[in-house]
Backbone as CSV, one residue per row, in Angstrom:
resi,resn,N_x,N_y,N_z,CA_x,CA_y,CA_z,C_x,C_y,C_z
1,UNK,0.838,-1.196,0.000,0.000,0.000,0.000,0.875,1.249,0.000
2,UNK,0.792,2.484,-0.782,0.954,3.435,-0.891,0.191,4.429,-0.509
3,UNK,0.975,5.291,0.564,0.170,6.234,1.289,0.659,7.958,0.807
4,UNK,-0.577,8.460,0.717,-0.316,10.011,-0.008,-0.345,10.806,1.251
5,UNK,0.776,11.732,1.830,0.059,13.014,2.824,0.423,14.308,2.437
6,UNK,-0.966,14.877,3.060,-0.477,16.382,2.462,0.134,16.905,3.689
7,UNK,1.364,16.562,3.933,2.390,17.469,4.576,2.128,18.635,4.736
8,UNK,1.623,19.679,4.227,1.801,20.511,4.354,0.893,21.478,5.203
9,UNK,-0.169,20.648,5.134,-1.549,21.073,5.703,-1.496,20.650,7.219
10,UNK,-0.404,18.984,8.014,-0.184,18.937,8.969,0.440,19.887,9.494
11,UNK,1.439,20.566,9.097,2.491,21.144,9.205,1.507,22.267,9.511
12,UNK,1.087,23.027,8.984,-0.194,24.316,9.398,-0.447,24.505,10.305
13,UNK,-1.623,23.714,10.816,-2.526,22.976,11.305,-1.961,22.538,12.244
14,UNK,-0.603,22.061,12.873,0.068,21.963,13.901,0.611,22.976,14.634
15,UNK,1.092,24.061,13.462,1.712,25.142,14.354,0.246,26.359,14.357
16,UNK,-1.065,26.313,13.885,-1.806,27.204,14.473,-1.970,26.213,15.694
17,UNK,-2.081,25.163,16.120,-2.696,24.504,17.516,-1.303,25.153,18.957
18,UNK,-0.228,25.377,18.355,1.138,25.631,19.250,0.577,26.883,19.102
19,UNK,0.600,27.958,18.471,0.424,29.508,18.491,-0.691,29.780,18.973
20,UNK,-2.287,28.988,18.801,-2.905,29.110,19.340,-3.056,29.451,21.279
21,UNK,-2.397,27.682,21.205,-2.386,27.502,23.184,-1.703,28.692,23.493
22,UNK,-0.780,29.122,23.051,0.640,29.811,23.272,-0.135,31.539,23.673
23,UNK,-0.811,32.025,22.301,-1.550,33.595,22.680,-2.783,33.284,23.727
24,UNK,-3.585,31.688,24.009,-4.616,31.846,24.964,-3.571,31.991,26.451
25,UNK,-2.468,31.457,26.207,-2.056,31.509,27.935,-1.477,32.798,27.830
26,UNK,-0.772,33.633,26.790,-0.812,35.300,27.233,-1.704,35.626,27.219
27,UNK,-2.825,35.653,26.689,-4.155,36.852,27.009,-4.698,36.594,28.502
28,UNK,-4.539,35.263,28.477,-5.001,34.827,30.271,-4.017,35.640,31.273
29,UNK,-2.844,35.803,30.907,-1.196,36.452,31.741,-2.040,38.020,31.819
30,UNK,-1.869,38.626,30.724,-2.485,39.794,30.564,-3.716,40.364,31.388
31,UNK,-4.538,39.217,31.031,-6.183,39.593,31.969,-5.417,39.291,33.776
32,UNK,-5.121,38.574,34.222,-4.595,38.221,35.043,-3.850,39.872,35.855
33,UNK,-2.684,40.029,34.719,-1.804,41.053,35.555,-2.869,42.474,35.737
34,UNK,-3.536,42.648,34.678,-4.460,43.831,34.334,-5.493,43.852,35.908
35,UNK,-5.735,42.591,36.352,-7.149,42.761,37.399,-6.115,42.474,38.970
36,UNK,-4.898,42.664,38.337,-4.008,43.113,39.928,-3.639,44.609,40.189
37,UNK,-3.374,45.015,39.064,-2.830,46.775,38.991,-3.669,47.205,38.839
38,UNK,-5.608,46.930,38.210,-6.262,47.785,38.058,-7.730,47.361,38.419
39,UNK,-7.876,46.940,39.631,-8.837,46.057,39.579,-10.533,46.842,39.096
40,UNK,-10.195,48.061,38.862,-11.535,48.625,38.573,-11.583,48.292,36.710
41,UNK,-10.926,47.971,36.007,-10.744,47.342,34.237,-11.974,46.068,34.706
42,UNK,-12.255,46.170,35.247,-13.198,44.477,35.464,-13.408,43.978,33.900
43,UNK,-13.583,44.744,33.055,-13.841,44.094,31.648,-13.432,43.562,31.015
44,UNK,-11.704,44.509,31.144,-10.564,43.875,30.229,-10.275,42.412,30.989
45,UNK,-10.534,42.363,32.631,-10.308,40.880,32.940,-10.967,40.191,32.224
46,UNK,-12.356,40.221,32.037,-13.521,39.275,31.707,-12.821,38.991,29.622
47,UNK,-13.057,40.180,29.361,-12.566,39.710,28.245,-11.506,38.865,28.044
48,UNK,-10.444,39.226,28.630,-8.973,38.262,28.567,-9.415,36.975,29.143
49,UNK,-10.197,36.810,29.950,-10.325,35.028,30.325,-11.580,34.537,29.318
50,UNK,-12.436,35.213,28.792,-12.951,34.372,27.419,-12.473,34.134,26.334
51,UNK,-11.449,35.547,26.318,-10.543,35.322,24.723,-9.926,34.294,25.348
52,UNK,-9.273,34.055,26.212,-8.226,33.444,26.565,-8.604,31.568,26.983
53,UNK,-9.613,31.785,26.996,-10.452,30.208,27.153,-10.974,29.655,26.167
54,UNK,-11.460,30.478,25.242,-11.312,30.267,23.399,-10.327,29.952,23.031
55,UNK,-9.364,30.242,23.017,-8.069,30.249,22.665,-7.438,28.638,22.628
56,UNK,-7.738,28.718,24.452,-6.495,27.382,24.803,-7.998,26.413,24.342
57,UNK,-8.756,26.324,24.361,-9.693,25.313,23.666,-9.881,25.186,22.061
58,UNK,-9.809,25.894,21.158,-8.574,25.975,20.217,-7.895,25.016,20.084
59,UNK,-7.207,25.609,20.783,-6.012,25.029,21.053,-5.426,23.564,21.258
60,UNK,-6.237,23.264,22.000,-6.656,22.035,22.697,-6.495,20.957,21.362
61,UNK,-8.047,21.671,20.771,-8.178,20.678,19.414,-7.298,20.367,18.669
62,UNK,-6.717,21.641,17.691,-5.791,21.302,17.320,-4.397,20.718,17.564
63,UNK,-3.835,20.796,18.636,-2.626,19.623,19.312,-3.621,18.588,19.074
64,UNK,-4.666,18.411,19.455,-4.711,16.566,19.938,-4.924,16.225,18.226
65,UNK,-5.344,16.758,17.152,-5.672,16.783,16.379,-4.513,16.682,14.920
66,UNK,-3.685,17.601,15.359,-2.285,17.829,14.343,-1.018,17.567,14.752
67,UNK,-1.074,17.244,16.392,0.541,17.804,16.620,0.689,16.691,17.795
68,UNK,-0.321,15.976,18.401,-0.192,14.730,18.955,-0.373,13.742,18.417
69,UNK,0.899,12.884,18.911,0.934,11.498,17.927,0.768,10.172,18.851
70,UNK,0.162,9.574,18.115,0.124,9.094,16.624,-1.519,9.951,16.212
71,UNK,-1.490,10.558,15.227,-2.060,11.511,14.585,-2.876,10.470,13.922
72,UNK,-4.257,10.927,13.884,-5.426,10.008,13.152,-4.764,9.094,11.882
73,UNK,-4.456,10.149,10.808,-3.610,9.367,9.618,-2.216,8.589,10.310
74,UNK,-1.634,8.779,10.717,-0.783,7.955,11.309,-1.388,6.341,11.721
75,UNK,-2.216,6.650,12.711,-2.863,5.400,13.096,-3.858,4.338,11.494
76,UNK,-3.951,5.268,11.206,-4.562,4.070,9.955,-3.761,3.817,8.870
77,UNK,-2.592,4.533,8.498,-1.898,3.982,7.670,-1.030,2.871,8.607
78,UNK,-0.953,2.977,9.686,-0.330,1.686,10.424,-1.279,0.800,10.509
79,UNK,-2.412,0.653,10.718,-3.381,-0.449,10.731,-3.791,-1.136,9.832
80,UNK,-3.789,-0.146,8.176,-3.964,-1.111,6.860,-2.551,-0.776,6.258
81,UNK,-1.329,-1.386,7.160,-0.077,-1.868,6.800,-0.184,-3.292,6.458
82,UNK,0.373,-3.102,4.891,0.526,-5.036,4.758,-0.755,-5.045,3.917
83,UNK,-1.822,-4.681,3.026,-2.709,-4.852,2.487,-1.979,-4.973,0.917
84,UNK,-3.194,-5.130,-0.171,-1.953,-5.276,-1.303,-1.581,-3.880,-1.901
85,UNK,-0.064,-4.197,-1.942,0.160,-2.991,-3.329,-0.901,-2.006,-4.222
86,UNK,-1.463,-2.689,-4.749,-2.514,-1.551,-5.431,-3.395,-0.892,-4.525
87,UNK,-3.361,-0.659,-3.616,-4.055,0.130,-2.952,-3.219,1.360,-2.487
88,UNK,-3.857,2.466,-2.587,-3.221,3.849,-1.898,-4.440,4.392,-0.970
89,UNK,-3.483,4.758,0.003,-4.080,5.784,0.821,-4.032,6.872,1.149
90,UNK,-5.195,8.126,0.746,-4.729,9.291,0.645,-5.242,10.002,2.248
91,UNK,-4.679,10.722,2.489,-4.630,11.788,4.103,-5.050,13.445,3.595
92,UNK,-6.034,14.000,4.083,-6.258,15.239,3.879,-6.041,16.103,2.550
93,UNK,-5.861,15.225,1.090,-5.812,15.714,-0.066,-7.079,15.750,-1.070
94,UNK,-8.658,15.212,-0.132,-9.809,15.025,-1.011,-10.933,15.518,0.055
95,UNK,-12.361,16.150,-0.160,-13.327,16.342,0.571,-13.102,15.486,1.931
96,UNK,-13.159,14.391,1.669,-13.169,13.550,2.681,-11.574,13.352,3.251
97,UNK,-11.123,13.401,4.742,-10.170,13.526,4.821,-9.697,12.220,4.606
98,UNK,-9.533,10.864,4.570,-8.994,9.341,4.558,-9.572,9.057,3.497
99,UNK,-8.875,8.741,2.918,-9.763,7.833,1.578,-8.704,6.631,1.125
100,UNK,-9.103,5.445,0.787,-8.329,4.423,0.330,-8.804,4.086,-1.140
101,UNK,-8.120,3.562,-1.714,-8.599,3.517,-3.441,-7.874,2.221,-3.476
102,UNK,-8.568,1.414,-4.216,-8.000,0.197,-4.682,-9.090,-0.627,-5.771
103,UNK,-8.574,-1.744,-6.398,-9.165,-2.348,-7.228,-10.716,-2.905,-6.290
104,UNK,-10.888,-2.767,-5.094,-12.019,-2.886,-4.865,-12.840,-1.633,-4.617
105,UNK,-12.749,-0.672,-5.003,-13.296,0.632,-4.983,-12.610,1.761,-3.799
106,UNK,-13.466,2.823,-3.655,-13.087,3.857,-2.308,-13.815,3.811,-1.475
107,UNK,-12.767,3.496,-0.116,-13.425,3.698,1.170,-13.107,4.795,1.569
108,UNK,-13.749,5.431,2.539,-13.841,6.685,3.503,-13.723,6.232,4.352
109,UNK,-12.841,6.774,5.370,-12.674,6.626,6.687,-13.348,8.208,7.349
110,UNK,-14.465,7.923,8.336,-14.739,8.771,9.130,-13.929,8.693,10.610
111,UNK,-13.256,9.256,11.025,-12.037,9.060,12.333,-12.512,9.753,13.462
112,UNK,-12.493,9.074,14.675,-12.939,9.699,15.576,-11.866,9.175,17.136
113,UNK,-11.733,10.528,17.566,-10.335,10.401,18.564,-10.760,9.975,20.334
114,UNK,-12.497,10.118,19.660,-12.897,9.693,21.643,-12.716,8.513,22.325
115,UNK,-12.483,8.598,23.314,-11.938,7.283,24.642,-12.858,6.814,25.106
116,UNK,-12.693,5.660,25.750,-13.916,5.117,26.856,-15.272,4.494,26.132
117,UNK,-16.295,4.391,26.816,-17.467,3.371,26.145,-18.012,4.131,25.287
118,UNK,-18.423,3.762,23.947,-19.495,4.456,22.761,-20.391,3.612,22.780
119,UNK,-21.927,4.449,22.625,-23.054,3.016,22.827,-23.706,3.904,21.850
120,UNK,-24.167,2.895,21.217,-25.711,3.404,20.224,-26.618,2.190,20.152
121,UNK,-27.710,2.499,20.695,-29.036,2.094,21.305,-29.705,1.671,19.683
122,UNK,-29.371,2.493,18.501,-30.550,2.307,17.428,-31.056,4.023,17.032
123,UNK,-31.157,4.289,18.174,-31.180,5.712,17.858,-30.860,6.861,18.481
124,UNK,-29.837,6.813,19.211,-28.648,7.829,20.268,-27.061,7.291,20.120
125,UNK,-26.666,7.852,20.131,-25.020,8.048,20.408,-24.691,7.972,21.934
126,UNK,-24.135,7.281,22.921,-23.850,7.885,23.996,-22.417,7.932,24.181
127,UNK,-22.218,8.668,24.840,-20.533,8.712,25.831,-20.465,9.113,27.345
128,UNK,-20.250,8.411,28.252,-20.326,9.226,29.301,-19.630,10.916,29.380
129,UNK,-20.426,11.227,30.389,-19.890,12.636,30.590,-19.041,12.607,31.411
130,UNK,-17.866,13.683,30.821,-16.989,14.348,31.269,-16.976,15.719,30.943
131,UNK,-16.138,16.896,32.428,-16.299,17.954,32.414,-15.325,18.736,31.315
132,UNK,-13.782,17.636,30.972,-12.702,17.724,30.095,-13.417,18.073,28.517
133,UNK,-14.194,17.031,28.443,-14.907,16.865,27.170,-15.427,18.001,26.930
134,UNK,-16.729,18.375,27.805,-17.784,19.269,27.619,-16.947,20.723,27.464
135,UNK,-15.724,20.925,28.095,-15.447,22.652,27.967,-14.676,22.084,27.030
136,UNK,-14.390,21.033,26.590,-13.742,20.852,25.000,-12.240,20.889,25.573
137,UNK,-11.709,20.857,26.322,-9.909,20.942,26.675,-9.709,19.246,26.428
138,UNK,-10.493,18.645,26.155,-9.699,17.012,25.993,-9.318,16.767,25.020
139,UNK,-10.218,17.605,23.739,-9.737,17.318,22.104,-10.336,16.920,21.539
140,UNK,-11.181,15.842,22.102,-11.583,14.733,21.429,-13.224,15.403,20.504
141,UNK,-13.695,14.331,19.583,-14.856,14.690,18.669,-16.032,14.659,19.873
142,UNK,-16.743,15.694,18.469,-18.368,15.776,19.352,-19.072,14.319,18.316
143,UNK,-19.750,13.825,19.370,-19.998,12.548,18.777,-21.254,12.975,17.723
144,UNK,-22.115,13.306,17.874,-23.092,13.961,17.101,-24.158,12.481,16.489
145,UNK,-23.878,12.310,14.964,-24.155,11.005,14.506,-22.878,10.556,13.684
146,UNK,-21.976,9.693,14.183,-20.960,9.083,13.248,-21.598,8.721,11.935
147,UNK,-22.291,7.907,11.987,-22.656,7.223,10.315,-22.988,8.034,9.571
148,UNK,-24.447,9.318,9.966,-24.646,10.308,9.165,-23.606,11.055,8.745
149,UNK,-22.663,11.274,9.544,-21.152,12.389,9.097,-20.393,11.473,8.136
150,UNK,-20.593,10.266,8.306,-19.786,9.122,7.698,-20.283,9.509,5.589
151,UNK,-21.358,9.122,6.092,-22.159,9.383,4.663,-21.951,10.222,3.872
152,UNK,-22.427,11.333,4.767,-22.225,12.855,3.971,-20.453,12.723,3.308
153,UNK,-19.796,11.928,3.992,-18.330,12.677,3.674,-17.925,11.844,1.986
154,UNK,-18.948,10.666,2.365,-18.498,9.617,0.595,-19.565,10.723,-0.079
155,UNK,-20.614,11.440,0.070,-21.506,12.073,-0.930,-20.414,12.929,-1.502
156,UNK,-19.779,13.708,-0.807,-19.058,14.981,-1.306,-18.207,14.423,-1.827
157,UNK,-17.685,13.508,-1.459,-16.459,12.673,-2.260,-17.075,12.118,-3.720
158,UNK,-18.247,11.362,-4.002,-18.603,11.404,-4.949,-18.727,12.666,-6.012
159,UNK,-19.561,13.606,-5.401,-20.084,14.607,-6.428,-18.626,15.374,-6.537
160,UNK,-17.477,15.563,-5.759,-16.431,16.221,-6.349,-15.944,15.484,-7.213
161,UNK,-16.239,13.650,-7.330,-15.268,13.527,-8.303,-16.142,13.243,-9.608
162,UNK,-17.213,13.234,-9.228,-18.353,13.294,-10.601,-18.007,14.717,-11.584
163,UNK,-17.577,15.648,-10.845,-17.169,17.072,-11.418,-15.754,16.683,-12.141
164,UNK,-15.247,16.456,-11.732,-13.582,16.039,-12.389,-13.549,15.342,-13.382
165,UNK,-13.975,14.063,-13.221,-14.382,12.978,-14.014,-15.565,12.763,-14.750
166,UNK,-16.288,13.642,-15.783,-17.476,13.444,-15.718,-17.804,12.843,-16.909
167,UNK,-17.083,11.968,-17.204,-16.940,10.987,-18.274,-16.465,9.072,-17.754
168,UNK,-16.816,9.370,-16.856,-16.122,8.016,-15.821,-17.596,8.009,-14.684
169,UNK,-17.484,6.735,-14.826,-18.508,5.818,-14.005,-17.834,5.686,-12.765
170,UNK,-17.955,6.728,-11.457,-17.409,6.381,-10.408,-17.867,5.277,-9.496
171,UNK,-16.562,4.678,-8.797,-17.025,3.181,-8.035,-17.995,3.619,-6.752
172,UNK,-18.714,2.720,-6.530,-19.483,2.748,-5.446,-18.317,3.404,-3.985
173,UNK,-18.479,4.426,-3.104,-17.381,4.871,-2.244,-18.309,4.411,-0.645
174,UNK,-17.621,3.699,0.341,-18.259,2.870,0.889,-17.455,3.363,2.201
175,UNK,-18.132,3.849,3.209,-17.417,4.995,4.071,-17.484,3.861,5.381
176,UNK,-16.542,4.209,6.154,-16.813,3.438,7.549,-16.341,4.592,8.523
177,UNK,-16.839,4.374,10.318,-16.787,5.034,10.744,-15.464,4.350,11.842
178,UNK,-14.512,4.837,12.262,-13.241,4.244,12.327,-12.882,5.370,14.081
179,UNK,-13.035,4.497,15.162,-12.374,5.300,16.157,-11.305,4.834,16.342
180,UNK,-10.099,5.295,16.761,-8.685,5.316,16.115,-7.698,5.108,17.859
181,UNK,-9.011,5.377,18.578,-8.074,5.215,19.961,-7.706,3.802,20.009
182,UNK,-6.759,3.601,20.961,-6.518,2.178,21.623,-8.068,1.672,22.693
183,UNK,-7.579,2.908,24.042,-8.707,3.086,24.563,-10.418,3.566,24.630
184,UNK,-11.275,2.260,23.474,-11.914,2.585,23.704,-12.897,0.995,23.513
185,UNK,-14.232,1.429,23.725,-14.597,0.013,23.454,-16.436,0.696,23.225
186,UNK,-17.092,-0.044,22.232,-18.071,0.012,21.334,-19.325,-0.859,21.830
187,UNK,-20.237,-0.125,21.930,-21.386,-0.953,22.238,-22.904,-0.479,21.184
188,UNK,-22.726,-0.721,20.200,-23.106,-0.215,18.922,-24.091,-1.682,18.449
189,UNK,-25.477,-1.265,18.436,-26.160,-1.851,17.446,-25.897,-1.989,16.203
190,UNK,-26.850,-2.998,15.341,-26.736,-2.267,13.490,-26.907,-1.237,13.113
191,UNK,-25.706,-0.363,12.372,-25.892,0.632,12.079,-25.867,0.382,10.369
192,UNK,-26.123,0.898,9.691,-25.900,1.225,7.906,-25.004,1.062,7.401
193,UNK,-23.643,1.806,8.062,-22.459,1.467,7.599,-21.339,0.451,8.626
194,UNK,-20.204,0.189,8.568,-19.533,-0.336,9.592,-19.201,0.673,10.615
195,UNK,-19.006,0.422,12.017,-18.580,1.611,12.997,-17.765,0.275,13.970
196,UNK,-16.134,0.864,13.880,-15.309,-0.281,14.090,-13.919,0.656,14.931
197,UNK,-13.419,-0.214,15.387,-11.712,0.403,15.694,-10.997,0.060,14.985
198,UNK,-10.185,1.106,14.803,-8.835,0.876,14.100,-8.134,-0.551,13.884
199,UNK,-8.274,-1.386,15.088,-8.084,-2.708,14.809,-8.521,-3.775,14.350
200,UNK,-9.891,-3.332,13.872,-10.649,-4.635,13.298,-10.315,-4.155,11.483
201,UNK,-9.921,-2.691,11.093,-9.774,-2.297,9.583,-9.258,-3.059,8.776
202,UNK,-7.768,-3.665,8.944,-7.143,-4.345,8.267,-8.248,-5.592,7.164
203,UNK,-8.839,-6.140,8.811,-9.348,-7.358,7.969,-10.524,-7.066,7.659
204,UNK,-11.245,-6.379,7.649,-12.759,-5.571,7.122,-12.119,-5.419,5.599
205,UNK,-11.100,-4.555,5.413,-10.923,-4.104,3.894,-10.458,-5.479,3.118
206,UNK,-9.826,-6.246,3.855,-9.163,-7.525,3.210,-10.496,-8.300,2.977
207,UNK,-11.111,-8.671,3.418,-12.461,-9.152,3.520,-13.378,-8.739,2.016
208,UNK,-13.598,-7.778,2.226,-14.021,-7.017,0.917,-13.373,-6.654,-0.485
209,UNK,-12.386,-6.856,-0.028,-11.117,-7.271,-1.433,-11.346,-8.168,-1.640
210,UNK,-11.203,-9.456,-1.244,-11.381,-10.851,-1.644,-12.876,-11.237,-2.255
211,UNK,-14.031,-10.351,-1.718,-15.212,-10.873,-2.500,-15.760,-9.846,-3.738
212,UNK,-15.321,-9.168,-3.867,-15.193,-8.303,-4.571,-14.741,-9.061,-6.042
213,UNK,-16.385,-8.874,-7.111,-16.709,-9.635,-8.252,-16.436,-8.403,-9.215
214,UNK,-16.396,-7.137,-8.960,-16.076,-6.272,-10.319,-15.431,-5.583,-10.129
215,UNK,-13.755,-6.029,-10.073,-12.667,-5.194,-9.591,-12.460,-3.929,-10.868
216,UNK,-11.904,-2.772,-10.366,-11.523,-1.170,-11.052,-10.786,-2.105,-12.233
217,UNK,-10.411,-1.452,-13.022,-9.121,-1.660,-13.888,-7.958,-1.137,-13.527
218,UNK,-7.021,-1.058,-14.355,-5.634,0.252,-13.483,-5.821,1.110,-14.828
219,UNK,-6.584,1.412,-15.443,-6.798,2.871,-16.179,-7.953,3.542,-14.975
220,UNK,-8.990,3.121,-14.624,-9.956,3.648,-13.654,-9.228,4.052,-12.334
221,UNK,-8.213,3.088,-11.783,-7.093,3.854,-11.014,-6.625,4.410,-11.052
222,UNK,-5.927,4.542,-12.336,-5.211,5.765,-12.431,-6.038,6.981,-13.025
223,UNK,-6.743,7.489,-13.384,-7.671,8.529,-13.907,-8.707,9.252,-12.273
224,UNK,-8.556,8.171,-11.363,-8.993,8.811,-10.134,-8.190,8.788,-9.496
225,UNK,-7.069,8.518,-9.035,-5.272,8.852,-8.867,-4.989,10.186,-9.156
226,UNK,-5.168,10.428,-10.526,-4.908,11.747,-11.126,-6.151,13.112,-10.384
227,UNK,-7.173,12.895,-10.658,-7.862,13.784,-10.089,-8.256,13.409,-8.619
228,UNK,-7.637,12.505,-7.696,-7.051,13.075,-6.679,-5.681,14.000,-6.160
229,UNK,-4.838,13.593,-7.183,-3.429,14.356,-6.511,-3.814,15.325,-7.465
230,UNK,-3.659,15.468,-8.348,-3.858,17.140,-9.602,-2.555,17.872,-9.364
231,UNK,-2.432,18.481,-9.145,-1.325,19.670,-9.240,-1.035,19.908,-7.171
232,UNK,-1.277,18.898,-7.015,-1.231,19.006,-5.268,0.017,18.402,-4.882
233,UNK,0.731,17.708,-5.904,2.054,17.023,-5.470,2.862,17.730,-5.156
234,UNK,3.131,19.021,-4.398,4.248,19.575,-3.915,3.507,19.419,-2.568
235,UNK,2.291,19.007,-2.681,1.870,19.559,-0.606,2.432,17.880,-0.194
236,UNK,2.970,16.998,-0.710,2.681,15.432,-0.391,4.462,15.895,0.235
């Protein structure tokens, strides 16, 4: 397997999450020194600890997001290590951020960084509560609906490449919803699509390679190869 990253966009995206934390803990310094020398500013305090709590929550996200590792793409190009050769995996270079391409079509990976028990009943999401979570300083995703976010992300992936390609019969794009922690564990009814850990991927995609009756060609690979990377090969 061949893996595509856009370097360059980690690289970003890592140092706004460092510059971020970095100006929320001066504006907090600032509000701080301001409501010792002047305690009648009451405003400029108040302001400096909301800018400043925006900020490091921000902040937050992006480290756990860009700049702590093993970094979502990290973890799944290590997990579908060892699959065959014709397959590539691209990282933050298409609508959808994960995408895998191979003679058995495109998967989407929907990635999600939360810990601890996930339950879905059929029709709720749960996670226990935490106070880390809720003011958002832990990092981790708002659970919302995985599968629906899952979906939406192969739609856009389709219709962008229906625009590119609009002479090509695109493959069916078959999204799964992928939590990427070590620590976590799933208590998930049938859902529509798969909703799995990082460790069950390997053999889910191998699985579906092997039954897989109307494999791509390598002209259909390569023609959606191409209008995935385009003129983007300096960000890889």
């Amino acid at each position: 397997m061949e893996v595509f990253l856009n370097k360059r966009k980690v690289r970003i995206n890592s140092s706004v999450g460092r510059w971020t934390s970095l100006a929320g803990l001066a504006v907090l310094i600032v509000g701080m020194v301001v409501s010792f020398r002047n305690p009648q500013l009451v405003w400029v305090s108040l302001t400096s600890l909301v800018v400043g709590f925006l900020a490091s929550v921000i902040g937050a996200y992006y480290a756990n997001h860009w700049t702590r590792s093993p970094r979502a793409d990290e973890i799944l190009s290590q997990a579908l290590k060892g699959i065959s050769n014709k397959y590539h995996l691209y990282h933050y270079l298409l609508p959808a951020k994960h995408v895998l391409l191979g003679p058995a079509g495109l998967f989407v990976f929907r990635t999600y960084l939360n810990e601890g028990r996930i339950a879905y009943d059929g029709k709720k999401w749960k996670q226990k509560f935490s106070w880390a979570r809720a003011l958002g300083f832990s990092g981790q995703d708002a659970l919302g609906d995985p599968v629906q976010d899952a979906l939406y992300d192969a739609q856009r992936l389709q219709r962008w490449l229906e625009r590119r390609l609009p002479h090509h019969k695109i493959p069916t794009i078959d999204p799964f919803v992928v939590f990427v922690r070590d620590n976590i564990e799933l208590a998930v009814e049938e859902t529509a699509i798969p909703v799995i850990s990082h460790k069950q991927l390997k053999r889910l995609v191998r699985q579906i390679d092997k039954e897989c009756t109307d494999p791509l060609d390598e002209n259909a690979l390569y023609d959606i190869e191409q209008a995935a990377l385009g003129d983007r090969v300096s960000d890889l």
